[in-house]
C-alpha positions in Angstrom: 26.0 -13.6 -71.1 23.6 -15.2 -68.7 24.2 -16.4 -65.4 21.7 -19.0 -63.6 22.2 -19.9 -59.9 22.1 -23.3 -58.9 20.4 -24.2 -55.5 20.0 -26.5 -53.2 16.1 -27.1 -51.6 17.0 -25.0 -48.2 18.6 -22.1 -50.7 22.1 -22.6 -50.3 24.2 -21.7 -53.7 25.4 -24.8 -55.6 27.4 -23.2 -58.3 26.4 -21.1 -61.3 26.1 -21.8 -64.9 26.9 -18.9 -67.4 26.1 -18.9 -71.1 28.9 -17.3 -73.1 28.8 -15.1 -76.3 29.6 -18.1 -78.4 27.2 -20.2 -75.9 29.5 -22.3 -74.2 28.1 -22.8 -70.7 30.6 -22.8 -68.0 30.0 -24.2 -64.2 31.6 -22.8 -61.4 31.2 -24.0 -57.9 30.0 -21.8 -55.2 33.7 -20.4 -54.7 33.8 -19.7 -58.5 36.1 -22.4 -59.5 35.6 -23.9 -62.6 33.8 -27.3 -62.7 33.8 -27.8 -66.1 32.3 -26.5 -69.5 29.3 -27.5 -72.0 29.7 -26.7 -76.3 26.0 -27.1 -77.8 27.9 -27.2 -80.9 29.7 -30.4 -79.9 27.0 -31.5 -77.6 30.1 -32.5 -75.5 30.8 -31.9 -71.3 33.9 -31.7 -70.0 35.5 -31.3 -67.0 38.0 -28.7 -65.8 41.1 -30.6 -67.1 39.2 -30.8 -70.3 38.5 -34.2 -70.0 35.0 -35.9 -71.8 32.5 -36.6 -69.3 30.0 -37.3 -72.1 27.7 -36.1 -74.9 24.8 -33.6 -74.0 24.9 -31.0 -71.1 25.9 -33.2 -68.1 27.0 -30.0 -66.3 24.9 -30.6 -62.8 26.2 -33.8 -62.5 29.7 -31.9 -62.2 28.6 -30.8 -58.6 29.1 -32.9 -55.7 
């Protein structure tokens, strides 16, 4: 499982993204809730509630 920080220009911590065993990505925001999760074998986003957002990794545009 990898974990990649997401940050803004000044350095300030975003959210991470971490790849799963079965490599699922999940986002969490900076206070570790979920934001919503990406299946490459779907090619599908969604959001926490397990809503689509959309097809491909649309996981940074989760972060407001």
């Amino acid at each position: 499982m990898a974990k990649q920080d997401l940050r803004d220009r000044t350095g300030a911590l975003l959210g991470t993204i971490e790849t799963k065993s079965d490599g699922k990505q999940e986002l969490r925001d900076r206070t570790g809730s979920l934001k919503g999760v990406y299946d490459p074998k779907s090619n599908q986003t969604r959001d926490r509630t397990g809503s689509l957002v959309g097809s491909g990794n649309l996981l940074t545009s989760l972060l407001h």
